[in-house]
PDB file with one MODEL, atoms N, CA, C and O in Angstrom:
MODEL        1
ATOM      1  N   UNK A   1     109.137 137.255 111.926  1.00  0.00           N
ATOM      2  CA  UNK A   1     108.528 136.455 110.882  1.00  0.00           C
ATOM      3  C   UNK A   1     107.016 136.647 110.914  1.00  0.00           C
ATOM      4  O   UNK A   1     106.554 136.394 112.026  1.00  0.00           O
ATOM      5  N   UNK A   2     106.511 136.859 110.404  1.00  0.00           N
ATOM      6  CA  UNK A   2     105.191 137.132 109.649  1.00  0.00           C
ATOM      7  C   UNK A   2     104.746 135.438 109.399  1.00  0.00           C
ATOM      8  O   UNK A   2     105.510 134.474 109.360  1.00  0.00           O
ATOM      9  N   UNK A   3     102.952 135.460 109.219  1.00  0.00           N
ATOM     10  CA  UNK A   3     102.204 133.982 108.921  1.00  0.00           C
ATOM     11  C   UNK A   3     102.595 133.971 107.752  1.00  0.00           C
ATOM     12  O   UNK A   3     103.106 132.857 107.634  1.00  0.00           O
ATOM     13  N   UNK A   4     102.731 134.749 106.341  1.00  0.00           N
ATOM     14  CA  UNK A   4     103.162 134.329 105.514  1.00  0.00           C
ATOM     15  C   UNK A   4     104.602 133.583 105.021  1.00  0.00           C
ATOM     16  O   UNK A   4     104.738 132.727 104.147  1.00  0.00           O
ATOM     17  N   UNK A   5     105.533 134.148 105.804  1.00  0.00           N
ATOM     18  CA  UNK A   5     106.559 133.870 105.918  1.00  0.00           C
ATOM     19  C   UNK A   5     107.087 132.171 106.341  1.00  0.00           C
ATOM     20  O   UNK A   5     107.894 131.376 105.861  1.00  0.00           O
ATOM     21  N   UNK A   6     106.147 132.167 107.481  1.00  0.00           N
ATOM     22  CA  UNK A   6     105.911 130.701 108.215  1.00  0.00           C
ATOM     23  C   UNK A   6     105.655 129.869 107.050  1.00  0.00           C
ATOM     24  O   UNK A   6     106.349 129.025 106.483  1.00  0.00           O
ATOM     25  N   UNK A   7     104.187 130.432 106.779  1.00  0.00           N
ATOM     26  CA  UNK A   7     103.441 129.374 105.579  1.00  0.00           C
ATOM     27  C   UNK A   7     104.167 129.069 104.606  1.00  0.00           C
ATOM     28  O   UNK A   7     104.007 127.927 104.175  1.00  0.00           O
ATOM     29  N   UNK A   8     104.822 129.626 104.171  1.00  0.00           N
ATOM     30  CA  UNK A   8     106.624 129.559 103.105  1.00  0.00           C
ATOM     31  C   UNK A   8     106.836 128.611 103.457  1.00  0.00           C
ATOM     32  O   UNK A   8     106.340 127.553 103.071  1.00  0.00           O
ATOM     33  N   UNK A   9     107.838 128.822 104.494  1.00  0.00           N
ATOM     34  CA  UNK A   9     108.516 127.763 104.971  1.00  0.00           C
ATOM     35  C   UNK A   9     108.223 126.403 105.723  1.00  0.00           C
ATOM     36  O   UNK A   9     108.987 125.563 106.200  1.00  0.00           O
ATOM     37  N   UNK A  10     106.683 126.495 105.651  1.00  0.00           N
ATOM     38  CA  UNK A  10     105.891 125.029 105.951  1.00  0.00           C
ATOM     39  C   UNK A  10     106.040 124.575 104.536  1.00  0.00           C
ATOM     40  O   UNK A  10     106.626 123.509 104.348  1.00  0.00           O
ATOM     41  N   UNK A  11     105.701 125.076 103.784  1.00  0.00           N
ATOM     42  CA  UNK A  11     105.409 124.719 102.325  1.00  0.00           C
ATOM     43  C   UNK A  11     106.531 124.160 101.588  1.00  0.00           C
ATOM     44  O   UNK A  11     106.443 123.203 100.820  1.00  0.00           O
ATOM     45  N   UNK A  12     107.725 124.888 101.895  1.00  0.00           N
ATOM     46  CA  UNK A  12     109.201 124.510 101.247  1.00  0.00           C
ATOM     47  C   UNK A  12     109.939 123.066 102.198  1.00  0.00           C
ATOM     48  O   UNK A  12     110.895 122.324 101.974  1.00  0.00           O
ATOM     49  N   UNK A  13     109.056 123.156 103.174  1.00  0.00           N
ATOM     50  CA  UNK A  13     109.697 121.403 103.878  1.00  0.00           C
ATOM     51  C   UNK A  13     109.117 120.474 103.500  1.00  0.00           C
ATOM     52  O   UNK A  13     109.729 119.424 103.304  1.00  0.00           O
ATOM     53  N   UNK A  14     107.541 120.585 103.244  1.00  0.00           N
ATOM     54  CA  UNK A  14     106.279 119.814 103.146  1.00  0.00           C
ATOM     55  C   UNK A  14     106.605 119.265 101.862  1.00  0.00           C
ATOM     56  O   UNK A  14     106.169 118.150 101.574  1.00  0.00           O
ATOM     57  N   UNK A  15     107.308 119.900 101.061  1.00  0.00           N
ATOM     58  CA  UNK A  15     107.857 119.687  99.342  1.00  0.00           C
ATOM     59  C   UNK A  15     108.998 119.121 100.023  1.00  0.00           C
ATOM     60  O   UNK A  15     109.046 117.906  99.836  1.00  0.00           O
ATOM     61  N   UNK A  16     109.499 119.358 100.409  1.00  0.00           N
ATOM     62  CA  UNK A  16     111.106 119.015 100.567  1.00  0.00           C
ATOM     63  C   UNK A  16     110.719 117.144 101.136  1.00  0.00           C
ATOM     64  O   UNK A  16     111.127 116.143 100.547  1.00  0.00           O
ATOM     65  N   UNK A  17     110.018 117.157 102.154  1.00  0.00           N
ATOM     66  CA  UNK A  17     109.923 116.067 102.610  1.00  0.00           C
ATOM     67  C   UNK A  17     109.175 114.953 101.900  1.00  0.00           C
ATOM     68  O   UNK A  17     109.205 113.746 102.144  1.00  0.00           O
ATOM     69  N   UNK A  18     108.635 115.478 101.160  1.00  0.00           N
ATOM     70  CA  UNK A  18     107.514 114.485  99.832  1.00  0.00           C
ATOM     71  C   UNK A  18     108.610 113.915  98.580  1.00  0.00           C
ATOM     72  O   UNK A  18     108.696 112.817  98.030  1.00  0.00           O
ATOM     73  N   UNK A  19     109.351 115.138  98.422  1.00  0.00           N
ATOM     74  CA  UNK A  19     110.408 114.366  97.345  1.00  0.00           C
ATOM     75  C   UNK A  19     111.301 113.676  98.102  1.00  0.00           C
ATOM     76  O   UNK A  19     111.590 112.691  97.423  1.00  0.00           O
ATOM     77  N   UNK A  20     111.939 113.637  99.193  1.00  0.00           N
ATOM     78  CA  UNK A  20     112.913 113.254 100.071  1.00  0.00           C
ATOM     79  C   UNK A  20     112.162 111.248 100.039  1.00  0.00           C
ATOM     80  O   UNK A  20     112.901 110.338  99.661  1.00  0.00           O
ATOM     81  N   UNK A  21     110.674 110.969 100.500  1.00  0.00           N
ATOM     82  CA  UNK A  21     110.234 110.150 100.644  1.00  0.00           C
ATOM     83  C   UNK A  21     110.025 109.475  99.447  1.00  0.00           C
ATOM     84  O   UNK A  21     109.855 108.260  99.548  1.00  0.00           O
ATOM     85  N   UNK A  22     109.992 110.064  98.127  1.00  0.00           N
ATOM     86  CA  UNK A  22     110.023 109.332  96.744  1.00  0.00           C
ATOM     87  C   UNK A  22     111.435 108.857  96.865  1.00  0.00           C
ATOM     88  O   UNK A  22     111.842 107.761  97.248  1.00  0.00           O
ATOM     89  N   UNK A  23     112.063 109.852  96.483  1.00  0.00           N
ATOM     90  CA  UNK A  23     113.854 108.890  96.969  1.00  0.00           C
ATOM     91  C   UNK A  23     113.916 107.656  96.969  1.00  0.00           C
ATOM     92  O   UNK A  23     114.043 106.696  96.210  1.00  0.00           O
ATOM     93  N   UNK A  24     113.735 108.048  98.516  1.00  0.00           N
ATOM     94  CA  UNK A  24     113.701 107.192  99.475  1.00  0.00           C
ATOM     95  C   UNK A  24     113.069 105.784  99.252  1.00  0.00           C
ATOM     96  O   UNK A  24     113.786 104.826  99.543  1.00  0.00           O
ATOM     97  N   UNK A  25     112.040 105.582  98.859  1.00  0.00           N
ATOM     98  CA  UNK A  25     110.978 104.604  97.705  1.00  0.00           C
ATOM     99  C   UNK A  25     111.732 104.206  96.970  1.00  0.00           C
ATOM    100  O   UNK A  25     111.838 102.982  96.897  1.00  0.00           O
ATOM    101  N   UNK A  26     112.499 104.976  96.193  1.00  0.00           N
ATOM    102  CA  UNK A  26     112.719 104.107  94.899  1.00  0.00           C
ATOM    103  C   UNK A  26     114.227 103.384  95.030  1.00  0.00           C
ATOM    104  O   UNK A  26     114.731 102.501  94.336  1.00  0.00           O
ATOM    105  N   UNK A  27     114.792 104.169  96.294  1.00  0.00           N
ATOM    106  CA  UNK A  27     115.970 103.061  96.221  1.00  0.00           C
ATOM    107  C   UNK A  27     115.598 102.392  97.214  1.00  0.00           C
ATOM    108  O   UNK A  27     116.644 101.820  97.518  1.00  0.00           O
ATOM    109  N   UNK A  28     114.526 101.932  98.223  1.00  0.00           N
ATOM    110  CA  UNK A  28     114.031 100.816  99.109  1.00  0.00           C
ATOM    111  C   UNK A  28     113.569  99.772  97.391  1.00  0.00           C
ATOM    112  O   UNK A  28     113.959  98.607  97.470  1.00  0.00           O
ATOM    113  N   UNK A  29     113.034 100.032  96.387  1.00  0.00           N
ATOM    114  CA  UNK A  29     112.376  99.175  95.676  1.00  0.00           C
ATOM    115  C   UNK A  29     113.609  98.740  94.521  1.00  0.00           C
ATOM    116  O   UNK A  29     113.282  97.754  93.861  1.00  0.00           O
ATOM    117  N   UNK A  30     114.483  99.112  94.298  1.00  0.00           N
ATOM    118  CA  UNK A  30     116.066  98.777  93.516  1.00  0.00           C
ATOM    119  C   UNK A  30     116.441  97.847  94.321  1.00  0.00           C
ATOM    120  O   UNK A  30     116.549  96.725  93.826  1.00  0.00           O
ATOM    121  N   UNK A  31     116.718  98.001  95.634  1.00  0.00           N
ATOM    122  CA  UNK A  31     117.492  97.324  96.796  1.00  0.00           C
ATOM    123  C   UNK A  31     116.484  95.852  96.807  1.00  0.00           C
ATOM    124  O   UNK A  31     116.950  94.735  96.586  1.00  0.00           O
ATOM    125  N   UNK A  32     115.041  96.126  97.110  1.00  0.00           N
ATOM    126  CA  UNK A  32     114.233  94.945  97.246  1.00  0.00           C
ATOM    127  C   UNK A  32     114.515  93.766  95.996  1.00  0.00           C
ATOM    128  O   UNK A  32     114.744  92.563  96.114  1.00  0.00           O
ATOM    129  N   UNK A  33     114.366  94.898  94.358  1.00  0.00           N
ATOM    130  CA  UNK A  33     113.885  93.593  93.492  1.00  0.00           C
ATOM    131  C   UNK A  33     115.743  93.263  93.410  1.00  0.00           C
ATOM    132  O   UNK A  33     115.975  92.115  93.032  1.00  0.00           O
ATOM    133  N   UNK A  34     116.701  93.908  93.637  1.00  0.00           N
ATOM    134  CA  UNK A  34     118.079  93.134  93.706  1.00  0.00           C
ATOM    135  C   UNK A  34     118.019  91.972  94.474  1.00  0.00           C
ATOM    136  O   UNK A  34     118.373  90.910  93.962  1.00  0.00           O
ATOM    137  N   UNK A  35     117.558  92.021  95.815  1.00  0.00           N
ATOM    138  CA  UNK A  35     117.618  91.114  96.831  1.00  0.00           C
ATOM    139  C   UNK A  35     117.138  89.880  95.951  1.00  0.00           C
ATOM    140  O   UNK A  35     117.678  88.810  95.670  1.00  0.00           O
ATOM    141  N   UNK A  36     115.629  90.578  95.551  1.00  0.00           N
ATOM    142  CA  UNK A  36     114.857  89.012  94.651  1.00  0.00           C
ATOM    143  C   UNK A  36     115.814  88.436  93.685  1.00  0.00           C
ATOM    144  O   UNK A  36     116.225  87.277  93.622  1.00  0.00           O
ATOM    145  N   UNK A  37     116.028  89.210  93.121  1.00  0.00           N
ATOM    146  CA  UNK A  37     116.841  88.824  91.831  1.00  0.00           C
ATOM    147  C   UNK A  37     117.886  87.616  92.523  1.00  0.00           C
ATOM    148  O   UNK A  37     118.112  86.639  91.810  1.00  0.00           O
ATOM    149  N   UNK A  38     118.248  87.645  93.304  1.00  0.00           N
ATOM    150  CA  UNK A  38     119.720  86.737  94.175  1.00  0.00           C
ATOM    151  C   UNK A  38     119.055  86.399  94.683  1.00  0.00           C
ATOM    152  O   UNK A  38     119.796  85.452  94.946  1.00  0.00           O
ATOM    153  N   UNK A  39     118.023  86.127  95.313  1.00  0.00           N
ATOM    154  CA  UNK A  39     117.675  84.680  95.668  1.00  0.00           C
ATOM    155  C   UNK A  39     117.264  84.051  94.837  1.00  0.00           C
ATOM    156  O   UNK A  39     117.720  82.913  94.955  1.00  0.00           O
ATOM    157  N   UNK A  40     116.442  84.159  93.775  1.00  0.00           N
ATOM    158  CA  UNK A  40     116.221  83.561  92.266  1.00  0.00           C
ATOM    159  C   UNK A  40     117.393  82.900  92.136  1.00  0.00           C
ATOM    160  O   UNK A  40     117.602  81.687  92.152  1.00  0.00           O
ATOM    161  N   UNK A  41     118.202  83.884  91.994  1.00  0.00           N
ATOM    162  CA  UNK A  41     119.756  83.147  91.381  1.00  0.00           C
ATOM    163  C   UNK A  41     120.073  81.868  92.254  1.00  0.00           C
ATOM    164  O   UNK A  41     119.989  80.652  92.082  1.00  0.00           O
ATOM    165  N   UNK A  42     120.521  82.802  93.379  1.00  0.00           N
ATOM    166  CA  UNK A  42     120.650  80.857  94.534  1.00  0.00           C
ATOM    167  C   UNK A  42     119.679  79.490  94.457  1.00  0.00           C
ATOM    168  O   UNK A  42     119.745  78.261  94.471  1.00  0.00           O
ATOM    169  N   UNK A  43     118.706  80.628  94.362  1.00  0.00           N
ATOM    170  CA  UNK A  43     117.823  78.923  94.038  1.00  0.00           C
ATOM    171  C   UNK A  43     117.785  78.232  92.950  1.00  0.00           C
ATOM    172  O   UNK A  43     117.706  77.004  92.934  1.00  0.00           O
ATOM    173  N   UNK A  44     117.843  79.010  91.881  1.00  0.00           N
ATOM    174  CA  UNK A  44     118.283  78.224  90.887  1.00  0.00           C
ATOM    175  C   UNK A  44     119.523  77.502  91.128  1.00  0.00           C
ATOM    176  O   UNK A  44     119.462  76.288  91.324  1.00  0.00           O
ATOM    177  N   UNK A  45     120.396  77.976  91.133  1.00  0.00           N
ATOM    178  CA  UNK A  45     121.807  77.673  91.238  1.00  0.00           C
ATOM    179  C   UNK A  45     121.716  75.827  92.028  1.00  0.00           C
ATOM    180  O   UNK A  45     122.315  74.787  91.754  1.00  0.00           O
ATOM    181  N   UNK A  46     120.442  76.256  93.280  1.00  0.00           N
ATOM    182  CA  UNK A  46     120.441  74.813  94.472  1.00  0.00           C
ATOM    183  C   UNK A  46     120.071  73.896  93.522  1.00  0.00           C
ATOM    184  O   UNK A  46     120.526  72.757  93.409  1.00  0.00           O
ATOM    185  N   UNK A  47     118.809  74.688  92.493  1.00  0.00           N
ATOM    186  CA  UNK A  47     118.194  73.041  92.048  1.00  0.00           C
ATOM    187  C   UNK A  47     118.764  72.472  90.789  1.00  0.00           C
ATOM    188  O   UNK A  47     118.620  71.420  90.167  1.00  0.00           O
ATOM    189  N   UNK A  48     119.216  73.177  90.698  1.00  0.00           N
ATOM    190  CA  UNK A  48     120.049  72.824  89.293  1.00  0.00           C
ATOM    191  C   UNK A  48     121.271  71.296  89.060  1.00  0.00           C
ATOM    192  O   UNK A  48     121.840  71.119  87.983  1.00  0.00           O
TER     193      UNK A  48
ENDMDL
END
């Protein structure tokens, strides 16, 4: 393997791992505002 070769394949993880971490983000932030959403609900539900 050659530095260019390397530098490739730094480059194709470095991408790989940046979109992997958006993912990753956006179903941590689906999962979060669900959670909110149901406790909203329960609490309403208590004071009601």
């Amino acid at each position: 393997m050659d530095l260019g070769t390397i530098a490739n394949v730094a480059e194709i993880l470095g991408a790989t791992s940046i979109v992997g971490g958006v993912a990753f983000a956006i179903v941590q932030v689906r999962h979060y505002r669900a959670m909110q959403r149901d406790a909203i609900a329960t609490n309403l539900m208590r004071h009601a």
